[in-house]
C-alpha positions in Angstrom: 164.6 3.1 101.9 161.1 2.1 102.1 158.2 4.9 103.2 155.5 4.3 105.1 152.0 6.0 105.3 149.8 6.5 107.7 145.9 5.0 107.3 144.6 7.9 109.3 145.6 11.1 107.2 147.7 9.8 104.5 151.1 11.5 106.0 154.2 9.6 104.4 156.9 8.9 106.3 160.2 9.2 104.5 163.2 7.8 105.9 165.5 10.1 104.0 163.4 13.1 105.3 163.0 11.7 108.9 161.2 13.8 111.4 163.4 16.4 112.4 160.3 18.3 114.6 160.1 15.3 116.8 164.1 14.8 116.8 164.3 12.4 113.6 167.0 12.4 112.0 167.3 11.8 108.0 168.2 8.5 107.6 166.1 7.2 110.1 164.1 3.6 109.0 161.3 3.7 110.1 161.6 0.4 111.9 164.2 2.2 114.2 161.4 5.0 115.2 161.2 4.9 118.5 157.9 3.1 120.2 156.3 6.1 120.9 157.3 7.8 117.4 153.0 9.2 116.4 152.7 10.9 113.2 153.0 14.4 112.9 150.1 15.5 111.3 147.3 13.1 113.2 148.8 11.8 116.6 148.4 7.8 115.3 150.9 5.4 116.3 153.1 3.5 114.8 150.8 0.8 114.4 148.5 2.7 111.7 151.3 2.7 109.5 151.7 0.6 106.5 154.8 0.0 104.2 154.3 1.7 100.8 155.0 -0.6 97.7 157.6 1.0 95.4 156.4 -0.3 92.7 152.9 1.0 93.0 151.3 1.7 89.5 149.9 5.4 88.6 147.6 6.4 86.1 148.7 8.5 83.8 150.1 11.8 84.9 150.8 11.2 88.2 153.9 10.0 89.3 154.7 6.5 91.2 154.0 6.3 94.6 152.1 9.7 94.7 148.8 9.3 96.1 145.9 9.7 94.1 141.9 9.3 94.4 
């Protein structure tokens, strides 16, 4: 299942975590998020999502797909 992060704060959505605070269930793609799903931690829509790349490379010490500077 493919997570997505927002380009506001950086909050990942992760399907097999879903949202439960906003009545997400785990399991939940994110393409089936309702409309008028926002993020949790800034408010932005589903729009300022993007689809992370699973194959994203990390430098050393850091583990794929973790977000780094």
């Amino acid at each position: 299942m493919k997570k997505y992060r927002c380009l506001v704060c950086n909050y990942i959505y992760d399907p097999a975590q879903g949202d439960p605070a906003s009545g997400v269930a785990p399991g939940t793609l994110f393409e089936s998020l309702p409309e008028d799903w926002t993020c949790p931690d800034c408010g932005a829509s589903k729009a300022d999502f993007e689809p992370m790349d699973d194959l994203r490379l990390a430098p050393s010490g850091h583990r794929s797909g973790e977000l780094f500077d």
